[in-house]
OpenMM code with the backbone's topology and positions (N, CA, C; nanometers):
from openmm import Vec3, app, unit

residues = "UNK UNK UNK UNK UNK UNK UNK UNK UNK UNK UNK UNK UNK UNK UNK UNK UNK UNK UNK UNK UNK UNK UNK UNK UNK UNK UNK UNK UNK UNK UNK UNK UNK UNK UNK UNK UNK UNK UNK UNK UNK UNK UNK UNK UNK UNK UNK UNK UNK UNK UNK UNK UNK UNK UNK UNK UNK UNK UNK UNK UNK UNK UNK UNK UNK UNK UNK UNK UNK UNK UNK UNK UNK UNK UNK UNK UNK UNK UNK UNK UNK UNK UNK UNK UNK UNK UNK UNK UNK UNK UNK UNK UNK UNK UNK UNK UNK UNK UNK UNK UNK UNK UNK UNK UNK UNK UNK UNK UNK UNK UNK UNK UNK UNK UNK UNK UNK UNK UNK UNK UNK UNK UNK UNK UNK UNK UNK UNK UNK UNK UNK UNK UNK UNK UNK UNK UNK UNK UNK UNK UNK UNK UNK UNK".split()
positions = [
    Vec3(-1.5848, -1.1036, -6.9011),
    Vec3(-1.4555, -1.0414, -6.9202),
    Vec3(-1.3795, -1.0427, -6.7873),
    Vec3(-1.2631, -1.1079, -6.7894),
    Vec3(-1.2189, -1.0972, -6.7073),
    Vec3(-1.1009, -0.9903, -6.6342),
    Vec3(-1.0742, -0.9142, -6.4963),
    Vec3(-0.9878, -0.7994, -6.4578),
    Vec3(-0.8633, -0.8789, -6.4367),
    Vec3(-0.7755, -0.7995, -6.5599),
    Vec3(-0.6174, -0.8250, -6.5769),
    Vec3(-0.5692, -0.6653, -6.4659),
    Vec3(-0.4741, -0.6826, -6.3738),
    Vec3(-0.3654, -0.6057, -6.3295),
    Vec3(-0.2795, -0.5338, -6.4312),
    Vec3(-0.2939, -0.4346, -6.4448),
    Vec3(-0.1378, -0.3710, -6.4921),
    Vec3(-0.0764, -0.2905, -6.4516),
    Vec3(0.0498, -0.2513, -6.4662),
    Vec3(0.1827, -0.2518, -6.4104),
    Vec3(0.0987, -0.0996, -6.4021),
    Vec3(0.0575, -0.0023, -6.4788),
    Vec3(0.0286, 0.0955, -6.4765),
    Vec3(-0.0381, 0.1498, -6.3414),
    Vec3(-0.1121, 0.0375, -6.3246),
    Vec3(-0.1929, 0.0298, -6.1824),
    Vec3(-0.1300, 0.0463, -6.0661),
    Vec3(-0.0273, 0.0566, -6.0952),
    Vec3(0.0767, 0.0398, -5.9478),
    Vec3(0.0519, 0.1712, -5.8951),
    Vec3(0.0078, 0.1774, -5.7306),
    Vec3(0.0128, 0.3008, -5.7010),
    Vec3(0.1604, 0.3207, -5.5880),
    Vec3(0.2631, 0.2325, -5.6201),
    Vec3(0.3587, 0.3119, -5.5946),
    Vec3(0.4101, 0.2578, -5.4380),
    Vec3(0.3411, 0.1410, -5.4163),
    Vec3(0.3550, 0.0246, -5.2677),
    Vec3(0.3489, -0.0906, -5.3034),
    Vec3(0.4965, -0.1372, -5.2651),
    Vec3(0.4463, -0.3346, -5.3197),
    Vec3(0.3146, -0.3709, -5.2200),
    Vec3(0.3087, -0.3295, -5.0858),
    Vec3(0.1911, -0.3987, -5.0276),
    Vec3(0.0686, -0.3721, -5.0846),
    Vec3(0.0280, -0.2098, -5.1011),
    Vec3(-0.1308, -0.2437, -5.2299),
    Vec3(-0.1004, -0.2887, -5.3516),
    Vec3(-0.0288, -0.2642, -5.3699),
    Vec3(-0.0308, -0.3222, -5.5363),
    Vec3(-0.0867, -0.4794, -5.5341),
    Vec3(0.0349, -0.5719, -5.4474),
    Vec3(-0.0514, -0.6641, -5.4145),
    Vec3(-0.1637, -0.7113, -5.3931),
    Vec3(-0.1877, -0.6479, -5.2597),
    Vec3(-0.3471, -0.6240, -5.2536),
    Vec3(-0.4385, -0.6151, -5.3583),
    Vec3(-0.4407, -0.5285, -5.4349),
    Vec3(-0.5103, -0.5066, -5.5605),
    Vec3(-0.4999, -0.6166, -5.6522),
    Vec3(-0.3906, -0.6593, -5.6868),
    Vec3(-0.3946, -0.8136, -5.7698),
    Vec3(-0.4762, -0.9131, -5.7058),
    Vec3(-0.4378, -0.9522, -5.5803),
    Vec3(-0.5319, -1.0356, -5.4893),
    Vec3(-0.6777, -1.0018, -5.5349),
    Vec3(-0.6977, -0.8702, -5.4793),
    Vec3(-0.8736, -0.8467, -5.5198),
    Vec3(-0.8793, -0.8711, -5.6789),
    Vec3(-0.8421, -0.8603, -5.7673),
    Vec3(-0.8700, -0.7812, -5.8847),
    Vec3(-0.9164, -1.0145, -5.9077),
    Vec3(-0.7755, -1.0861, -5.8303),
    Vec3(-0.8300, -1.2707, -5.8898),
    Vec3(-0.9323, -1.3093, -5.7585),
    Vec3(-0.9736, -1.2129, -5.7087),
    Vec3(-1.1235, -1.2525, -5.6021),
    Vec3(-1.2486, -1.1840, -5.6665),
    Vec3(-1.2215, -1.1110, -5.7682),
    Vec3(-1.3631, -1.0930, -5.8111),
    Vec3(-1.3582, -1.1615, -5.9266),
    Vec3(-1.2769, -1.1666, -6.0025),
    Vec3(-1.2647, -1.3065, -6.1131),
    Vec3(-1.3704, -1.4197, -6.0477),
    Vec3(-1.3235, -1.4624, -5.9048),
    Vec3(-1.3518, -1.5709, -5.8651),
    Vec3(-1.4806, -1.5704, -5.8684),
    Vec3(-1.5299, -1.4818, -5.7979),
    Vec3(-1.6572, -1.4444, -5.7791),
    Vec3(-1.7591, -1.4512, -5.9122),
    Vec3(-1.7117, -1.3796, -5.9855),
    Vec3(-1.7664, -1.3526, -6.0950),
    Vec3(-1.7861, -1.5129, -6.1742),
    Vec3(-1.7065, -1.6079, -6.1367),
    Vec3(-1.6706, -1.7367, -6.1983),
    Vec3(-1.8031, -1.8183, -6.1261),
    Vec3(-1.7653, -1.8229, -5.9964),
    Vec3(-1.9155, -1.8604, -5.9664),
    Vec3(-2.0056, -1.8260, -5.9245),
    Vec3(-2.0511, -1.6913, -5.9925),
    Vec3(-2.1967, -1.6503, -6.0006),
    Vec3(-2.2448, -1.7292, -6.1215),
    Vec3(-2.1664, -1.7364, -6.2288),
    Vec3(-2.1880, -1.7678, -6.3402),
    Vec3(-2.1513, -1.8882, -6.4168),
    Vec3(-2.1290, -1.9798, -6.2863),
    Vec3(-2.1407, -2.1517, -6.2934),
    Vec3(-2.2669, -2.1614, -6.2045),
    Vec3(-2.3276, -2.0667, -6.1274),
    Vec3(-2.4565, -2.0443, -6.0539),
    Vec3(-2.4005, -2.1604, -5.9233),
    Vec3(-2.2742, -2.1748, -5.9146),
    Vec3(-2.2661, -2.2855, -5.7812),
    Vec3(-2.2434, -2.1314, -5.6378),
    Vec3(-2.3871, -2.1767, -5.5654),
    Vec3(-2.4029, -2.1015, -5.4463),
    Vec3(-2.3011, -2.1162, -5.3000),
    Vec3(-2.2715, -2.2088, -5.3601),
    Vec3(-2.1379, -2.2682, -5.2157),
    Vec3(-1.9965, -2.1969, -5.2564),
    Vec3(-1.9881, -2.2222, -5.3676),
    Vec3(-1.8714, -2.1545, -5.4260),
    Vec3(-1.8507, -2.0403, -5.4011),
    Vec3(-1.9917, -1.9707, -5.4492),
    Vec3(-1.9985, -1.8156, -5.4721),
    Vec3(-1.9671, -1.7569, -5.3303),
    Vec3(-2.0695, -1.8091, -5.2158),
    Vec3(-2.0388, -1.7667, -5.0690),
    Vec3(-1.9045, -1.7692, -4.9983),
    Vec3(-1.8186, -1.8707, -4.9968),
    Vec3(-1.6709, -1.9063, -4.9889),
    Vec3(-1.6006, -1.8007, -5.0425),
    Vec3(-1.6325, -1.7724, -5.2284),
    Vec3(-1.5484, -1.6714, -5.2440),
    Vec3(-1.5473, -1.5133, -5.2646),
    Vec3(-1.7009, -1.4792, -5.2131),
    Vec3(-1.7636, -1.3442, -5.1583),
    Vec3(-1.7121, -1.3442, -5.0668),
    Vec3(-1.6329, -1.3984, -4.9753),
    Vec3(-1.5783, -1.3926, -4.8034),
    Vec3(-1.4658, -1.4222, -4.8302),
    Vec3(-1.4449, -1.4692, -4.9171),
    Vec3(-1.2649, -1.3962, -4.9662),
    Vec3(-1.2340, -1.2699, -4.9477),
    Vec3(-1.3028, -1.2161, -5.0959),
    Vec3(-1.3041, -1.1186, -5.1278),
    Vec3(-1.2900, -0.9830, -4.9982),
    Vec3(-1.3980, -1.0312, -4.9182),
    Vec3(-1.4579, -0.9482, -4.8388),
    Vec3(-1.3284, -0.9645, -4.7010),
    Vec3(-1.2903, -1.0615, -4.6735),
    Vec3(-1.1649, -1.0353, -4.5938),
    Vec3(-1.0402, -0.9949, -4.6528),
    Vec3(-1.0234, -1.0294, -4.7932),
    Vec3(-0.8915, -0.9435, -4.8779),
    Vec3(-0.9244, -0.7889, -4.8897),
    Vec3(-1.0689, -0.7596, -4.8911),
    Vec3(-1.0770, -0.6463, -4.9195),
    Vec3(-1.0429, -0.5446, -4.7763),
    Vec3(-1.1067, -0.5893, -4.6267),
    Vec3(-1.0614, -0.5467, -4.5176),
    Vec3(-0.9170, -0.5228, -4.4826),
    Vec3(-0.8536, -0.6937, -4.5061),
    Vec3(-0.7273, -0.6463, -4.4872),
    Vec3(-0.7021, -0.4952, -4.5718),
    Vec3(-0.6996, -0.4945, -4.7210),
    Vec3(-0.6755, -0.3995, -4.8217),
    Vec3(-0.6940, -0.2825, -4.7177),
    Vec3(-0.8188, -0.2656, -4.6498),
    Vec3(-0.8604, -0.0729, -4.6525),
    Vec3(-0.7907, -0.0994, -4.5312),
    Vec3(-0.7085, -0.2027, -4.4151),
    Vec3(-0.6890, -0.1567, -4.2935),
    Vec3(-0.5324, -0.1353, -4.3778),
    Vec3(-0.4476, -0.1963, -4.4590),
    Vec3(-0.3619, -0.1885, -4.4977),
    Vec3(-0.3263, -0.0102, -4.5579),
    Vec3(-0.4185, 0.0276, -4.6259),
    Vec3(-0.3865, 0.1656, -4.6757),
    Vec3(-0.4112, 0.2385, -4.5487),
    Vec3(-0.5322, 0.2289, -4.4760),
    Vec3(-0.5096, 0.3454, -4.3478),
    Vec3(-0.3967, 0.3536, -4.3061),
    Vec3(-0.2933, 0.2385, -4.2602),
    Vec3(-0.1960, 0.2234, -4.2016),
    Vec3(-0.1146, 0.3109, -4.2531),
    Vec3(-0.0982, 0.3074, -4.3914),
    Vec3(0.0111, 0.3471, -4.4455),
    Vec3(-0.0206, 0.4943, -4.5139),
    Vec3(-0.1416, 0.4897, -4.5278),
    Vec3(-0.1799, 0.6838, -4.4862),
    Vec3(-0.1490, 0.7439, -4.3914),
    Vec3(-0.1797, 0.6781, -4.3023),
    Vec3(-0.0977, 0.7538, -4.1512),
    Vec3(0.0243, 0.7345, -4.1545),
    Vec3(0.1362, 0.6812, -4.1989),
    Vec3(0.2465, 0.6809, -4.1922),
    Vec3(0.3142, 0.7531, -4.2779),
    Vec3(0.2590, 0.8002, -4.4060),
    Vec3(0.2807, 0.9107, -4.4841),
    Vec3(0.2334, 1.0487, -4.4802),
    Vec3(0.1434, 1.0460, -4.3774),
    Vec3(0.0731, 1.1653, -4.3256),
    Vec3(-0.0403, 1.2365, -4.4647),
    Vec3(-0.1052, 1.0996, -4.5178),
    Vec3(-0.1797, 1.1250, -4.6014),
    Vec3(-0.3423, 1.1566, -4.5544),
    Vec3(-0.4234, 1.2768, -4.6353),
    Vec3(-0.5438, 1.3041, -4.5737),
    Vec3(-0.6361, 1.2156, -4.5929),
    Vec3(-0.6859, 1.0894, -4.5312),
    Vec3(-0.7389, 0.9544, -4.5787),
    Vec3(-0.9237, 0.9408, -4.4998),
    Vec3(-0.9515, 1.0981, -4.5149),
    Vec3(-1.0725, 1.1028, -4.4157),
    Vec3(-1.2003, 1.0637, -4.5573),
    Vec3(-1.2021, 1.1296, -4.6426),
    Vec3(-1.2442, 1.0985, -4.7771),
    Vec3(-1.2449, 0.9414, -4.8056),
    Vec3(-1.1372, 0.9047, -4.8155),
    Vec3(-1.0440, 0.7493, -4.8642),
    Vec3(-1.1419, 0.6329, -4.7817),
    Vec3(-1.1866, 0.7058, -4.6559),
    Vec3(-1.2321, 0.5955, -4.5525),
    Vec3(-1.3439, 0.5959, -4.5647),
    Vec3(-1.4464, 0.6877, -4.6419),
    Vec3(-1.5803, 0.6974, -4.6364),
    Vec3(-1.6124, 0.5924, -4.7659),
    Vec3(-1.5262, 0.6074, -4.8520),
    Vec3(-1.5271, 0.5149, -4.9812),
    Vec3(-1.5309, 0.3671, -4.9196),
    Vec3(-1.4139, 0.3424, -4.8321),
    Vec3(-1.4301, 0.2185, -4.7653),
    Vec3(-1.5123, 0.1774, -4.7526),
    Vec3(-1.6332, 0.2518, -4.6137),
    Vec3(-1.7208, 0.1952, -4.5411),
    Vec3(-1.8430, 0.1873, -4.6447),
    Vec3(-1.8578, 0.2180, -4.7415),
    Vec3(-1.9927, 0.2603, -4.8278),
    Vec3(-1.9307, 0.1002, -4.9351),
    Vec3(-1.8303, 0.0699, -4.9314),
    Vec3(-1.7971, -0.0626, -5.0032),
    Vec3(-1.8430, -0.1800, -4.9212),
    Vec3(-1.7745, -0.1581, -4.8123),
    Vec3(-1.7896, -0.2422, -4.7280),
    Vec3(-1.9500, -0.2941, -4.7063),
    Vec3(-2.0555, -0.1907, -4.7536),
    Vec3(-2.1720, -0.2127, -4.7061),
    Vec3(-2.2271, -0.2474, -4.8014),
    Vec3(-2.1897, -0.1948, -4.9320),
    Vec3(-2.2475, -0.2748, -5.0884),
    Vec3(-2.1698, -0.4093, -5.0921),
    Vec3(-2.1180, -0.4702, -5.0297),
    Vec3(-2.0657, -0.5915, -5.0478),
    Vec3(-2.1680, -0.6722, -4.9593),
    Vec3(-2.1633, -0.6227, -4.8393),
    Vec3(-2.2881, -0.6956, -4.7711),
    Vec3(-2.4167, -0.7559, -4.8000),
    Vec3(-2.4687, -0.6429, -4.9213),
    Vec3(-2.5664, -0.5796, -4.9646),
    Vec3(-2.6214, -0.7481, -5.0617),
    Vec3(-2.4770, -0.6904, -5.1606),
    Vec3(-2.4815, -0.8298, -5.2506),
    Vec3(-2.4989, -0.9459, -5.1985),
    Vec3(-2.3627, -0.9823, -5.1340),
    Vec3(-2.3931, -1.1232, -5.0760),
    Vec3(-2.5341, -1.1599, -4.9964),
    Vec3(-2.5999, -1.0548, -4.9654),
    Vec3(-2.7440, -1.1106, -4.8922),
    Vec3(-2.8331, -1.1148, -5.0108),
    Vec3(-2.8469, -1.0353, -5.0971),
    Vec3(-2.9286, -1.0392, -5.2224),
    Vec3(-2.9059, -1.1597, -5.2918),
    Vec3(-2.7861, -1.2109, -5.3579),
    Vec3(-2.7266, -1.3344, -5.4428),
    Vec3(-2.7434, -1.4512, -5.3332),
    Vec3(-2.7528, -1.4734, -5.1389),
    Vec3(-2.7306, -1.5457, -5.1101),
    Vec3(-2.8960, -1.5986, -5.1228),
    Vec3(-2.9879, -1.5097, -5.1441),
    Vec3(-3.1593, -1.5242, -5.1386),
    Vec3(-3.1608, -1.5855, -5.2808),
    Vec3(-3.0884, -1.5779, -5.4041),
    Vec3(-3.1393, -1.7081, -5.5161),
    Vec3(-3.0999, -1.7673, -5.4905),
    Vec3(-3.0454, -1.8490, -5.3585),
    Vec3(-3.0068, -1.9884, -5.4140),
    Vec3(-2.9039, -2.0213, -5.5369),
    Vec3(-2.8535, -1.9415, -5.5791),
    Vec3(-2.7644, -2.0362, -5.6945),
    Vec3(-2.8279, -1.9764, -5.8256),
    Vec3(-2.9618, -1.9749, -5.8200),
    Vec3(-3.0559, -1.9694, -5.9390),
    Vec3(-3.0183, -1.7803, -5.9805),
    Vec3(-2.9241, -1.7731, -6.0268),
    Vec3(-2.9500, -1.6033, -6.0757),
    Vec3(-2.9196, -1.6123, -6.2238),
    Vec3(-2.9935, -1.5109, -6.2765),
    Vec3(-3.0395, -1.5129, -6.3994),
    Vec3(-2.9111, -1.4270, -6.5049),
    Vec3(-2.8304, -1.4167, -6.6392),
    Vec3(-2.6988, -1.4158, -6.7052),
    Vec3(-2.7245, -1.3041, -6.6547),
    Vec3(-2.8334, -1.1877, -6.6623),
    Vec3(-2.8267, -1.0130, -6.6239),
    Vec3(-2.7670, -1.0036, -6.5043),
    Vec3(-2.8066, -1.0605, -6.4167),
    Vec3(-2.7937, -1.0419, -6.2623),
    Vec3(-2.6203, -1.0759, -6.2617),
    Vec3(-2.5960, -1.1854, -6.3037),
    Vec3(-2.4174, -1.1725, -6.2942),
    Vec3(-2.3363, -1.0882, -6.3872),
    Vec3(-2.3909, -1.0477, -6.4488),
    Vec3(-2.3329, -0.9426, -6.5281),
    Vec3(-2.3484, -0.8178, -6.4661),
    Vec3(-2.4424, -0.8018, -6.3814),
    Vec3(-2.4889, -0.6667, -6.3059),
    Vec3(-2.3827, -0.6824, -6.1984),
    Vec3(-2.3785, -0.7817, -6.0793),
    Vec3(-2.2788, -0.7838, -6.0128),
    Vec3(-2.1014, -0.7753, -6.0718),
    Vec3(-2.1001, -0.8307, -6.1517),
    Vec3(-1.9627, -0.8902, -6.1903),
    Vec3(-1.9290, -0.7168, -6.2484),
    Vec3(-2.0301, -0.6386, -6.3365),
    Vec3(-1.9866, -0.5200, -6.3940),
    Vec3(-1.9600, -0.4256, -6.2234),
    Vec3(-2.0520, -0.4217, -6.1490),
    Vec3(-2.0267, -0.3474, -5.9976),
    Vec3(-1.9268, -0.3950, -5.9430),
    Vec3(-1.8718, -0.5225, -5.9421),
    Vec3(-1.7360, -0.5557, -5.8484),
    Vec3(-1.6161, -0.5152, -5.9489),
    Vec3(-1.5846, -0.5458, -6.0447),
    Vec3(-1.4824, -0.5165, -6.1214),
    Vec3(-1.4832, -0.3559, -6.1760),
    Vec3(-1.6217, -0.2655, -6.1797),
    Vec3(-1.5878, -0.1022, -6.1285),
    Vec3(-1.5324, -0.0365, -6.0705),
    Vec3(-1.5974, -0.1152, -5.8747),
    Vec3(-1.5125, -0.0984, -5.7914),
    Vec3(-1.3404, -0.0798, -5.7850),
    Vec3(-1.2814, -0.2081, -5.8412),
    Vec3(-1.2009, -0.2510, -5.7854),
    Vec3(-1.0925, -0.1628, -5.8646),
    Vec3(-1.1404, -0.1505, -5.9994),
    Vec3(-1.0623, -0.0511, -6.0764),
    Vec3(-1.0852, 0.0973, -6.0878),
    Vec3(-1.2250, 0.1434, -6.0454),
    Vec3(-1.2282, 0.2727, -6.0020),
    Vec3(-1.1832, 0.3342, -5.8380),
    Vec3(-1.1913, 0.2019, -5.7537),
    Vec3(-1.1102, 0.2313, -5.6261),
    Vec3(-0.9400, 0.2233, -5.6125),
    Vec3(-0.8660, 0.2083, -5.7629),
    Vec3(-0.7345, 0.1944, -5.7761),
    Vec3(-0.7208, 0.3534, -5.8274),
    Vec3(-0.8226, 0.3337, -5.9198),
    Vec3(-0.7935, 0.4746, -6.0227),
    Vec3(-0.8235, 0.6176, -5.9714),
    Vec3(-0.9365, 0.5957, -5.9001),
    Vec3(-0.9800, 0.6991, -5.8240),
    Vec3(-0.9441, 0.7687, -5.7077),
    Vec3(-0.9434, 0.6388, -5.6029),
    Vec3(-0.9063, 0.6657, -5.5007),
    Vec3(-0.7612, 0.6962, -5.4434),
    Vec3(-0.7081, 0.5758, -5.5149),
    Vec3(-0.5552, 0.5129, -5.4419),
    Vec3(-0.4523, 0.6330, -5.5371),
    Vec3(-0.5065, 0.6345, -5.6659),
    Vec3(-0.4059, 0.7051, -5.7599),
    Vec3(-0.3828, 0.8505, -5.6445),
    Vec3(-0.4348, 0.9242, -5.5936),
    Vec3(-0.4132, 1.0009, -5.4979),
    Vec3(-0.3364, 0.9895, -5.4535),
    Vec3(-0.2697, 0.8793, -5.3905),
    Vec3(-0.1531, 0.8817, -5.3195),
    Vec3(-0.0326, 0.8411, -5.3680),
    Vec3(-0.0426, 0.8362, -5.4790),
    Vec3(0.0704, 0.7855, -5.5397),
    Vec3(0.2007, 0.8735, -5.5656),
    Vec3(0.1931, 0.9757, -5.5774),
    Vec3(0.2222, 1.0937, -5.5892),
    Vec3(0.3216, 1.0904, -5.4582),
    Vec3(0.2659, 1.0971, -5.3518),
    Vec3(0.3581, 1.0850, -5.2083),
    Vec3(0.4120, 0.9674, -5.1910),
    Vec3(0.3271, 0.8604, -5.2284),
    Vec3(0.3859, 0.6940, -5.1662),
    Vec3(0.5133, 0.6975, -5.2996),
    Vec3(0.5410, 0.7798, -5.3853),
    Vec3(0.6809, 0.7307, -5.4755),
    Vec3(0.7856, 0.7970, -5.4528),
    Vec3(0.7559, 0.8927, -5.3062),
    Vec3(0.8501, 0.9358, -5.2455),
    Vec3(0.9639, 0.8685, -5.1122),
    Vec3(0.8721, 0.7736, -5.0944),
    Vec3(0.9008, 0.6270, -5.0210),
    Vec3(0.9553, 0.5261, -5.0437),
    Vec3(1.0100, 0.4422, -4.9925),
    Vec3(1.0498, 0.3096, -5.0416),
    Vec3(0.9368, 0.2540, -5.1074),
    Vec3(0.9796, 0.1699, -5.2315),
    Vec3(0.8357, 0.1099, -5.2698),
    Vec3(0.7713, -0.0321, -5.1449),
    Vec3(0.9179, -0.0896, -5.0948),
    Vec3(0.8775, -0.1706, -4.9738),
    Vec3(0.7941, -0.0894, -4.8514),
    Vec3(0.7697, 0.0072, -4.8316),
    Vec3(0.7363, 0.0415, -4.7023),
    Vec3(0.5907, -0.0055, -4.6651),
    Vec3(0.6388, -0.0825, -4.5254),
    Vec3(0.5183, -0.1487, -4.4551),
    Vec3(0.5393, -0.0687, -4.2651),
    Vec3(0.4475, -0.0381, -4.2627),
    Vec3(0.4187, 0.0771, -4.1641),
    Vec3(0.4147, -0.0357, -4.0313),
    Vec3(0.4787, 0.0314, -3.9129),
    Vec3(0.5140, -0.0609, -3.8197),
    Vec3(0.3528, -0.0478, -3.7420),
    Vec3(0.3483, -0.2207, -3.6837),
    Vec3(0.2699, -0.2095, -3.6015),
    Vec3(0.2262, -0.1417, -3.4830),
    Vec3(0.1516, -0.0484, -3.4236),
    Vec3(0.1481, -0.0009, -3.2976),
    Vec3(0.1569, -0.0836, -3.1965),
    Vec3(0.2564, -0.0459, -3.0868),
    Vec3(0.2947, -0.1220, -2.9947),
    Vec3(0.1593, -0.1728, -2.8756),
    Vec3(0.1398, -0.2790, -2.8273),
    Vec3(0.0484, -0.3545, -2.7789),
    Vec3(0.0917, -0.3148, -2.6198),
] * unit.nanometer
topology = app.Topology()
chain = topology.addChain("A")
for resn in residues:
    res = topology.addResidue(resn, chain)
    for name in ("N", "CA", "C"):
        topology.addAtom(name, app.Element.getBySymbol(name[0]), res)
């Protein structure tokens, strides 16, 4: 089954929203080749994922702090993702290719949880304040 975006999902920032579409066709991807079992594929697009997903959590800190949102919670969710992603890709990178229909269904059901319980759960929190904002607002870089 594959994760469709909807408009509902919007938490209220063109930049995550984006974000979230991006992730939501990187675990598609993923999920696509766990379950063509091509291991080259799968690695390429686990490190998609995994740099769309960084950008993603450095993108909301940013813009938590710029809304003066309490994002101490928000960040622990991060780092505990960040480390089940690791987790996987070292587990899936040890078959070789060879993983069995359960095993991608086990991953593919954990990444597409994530991605929609970290919209629903997490992000919906801020939505509330971020629709008090421009929906464009992209939080300026700190000066170098």
């Amino acid at each position: 089954m594959e994760l469709r975006w909807s408009r509902q999902m919007s938490v209220g920032n063109e930049t995550l929203d984006s974000e979230h579409k991006n992730i939501f066709k990187l675990v598609n991807e993923v999920d696509r080749a766990i379950r063509s079992k091509n291991s080259s594929r799968f690695s390429e697009t686990l490190k998609a994922l995994d740099q769309a997903t960084r950008k993603h959590f450095a993108s909301e800190t940013k813009i938590a702090l710029a809304i003066n949102y309490n994002f101490d919670h928000h960040h622990l969710e991060h780092q505990y993702i960040l480390k089940e992603m690791l987790a996987i890709e070292k587990e899936l990178a040890a078959y070789h290719g060879k993983w069995s229909e359960s095993i991608a269904e086990h991953y593919f059901q954990f990444l597409s949880a994530w991605a929609i319980d970290h919209i629903d759960q997490d992000d919906m929190k801020m939505k509330a304040l971020l629709e008090t904002f421009p929906y464009d607002l992209k939080p300026e870089e700190p000066a170098s």
